[in-house]
N, C-alpha and C positions, 0 to 999 in steps of 0.2 A: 408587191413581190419583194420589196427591199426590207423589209420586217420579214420575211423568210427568208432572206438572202439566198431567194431564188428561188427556193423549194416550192413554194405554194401550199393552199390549202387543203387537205385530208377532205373538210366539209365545209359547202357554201349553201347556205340560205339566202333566196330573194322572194325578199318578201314583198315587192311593188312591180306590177307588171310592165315593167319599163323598159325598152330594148337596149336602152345603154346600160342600164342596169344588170340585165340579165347576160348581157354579152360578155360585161367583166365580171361576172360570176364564172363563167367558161376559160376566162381568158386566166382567171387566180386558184385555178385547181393544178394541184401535184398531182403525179402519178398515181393513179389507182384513186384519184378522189372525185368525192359526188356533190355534183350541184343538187339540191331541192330548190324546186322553183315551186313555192306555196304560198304563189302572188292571188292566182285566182281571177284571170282575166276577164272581164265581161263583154270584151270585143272577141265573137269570134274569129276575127280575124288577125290578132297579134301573132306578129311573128318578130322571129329576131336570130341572127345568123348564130352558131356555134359552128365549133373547130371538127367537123367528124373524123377528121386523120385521128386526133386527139384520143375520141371513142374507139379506135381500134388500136394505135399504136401504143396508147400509153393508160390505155385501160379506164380512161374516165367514165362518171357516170351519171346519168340526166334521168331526175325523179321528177313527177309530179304527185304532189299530192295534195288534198285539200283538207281544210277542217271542219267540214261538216255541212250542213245546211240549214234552211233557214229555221227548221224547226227546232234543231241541234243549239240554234244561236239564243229564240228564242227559252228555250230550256234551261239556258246557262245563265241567261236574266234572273229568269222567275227563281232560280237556287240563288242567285247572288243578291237579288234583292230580301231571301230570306237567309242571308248568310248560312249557306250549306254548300258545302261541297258534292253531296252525295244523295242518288233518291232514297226513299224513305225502306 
């Protein structure tokens, strides 16, 4: 917060499903800004606390999203091991 001097961040990515992690992702968002949590937990049972006054008083915003699967991941090999960006 002190490299914003106070303001906080617009946009936070967490990209490790870690609860400290994800917590100060919550806790370094400015007004009107959005965490992405595109950690990808394999417990379903992660949890981890955020600020909801936060979500309604000061407009933040908690995304999840993910990048694909395993066939998606797959995919991205078989182009990179043939140096391609793009299917055919």
């Amino acid at each position: 917060m002190e490299i914003t001097e106070g303001h906080g961040y617009d946009d936070v990515f967490v990209y490790v499903p870690v609860r400290s992690v994800a917590e100060m992702g919550d806790r370094l968002l400015a007004f009107d800004g959005c965490m992405n949590f595109f950690a990808g937990p394999t417990d379903n049972q992660f949890k981890s606390e955020i600020n909801l006054y936060n979500a309604h008083y000061t407009s933040t915003h908690i995304l999840g999203t993910t990048g694909g699967n395993n066939d998606d991941l797959l995919e991205a090999l078989e182009l990179a091991a043939k140096e391609r960006s793009t299917l055919p």
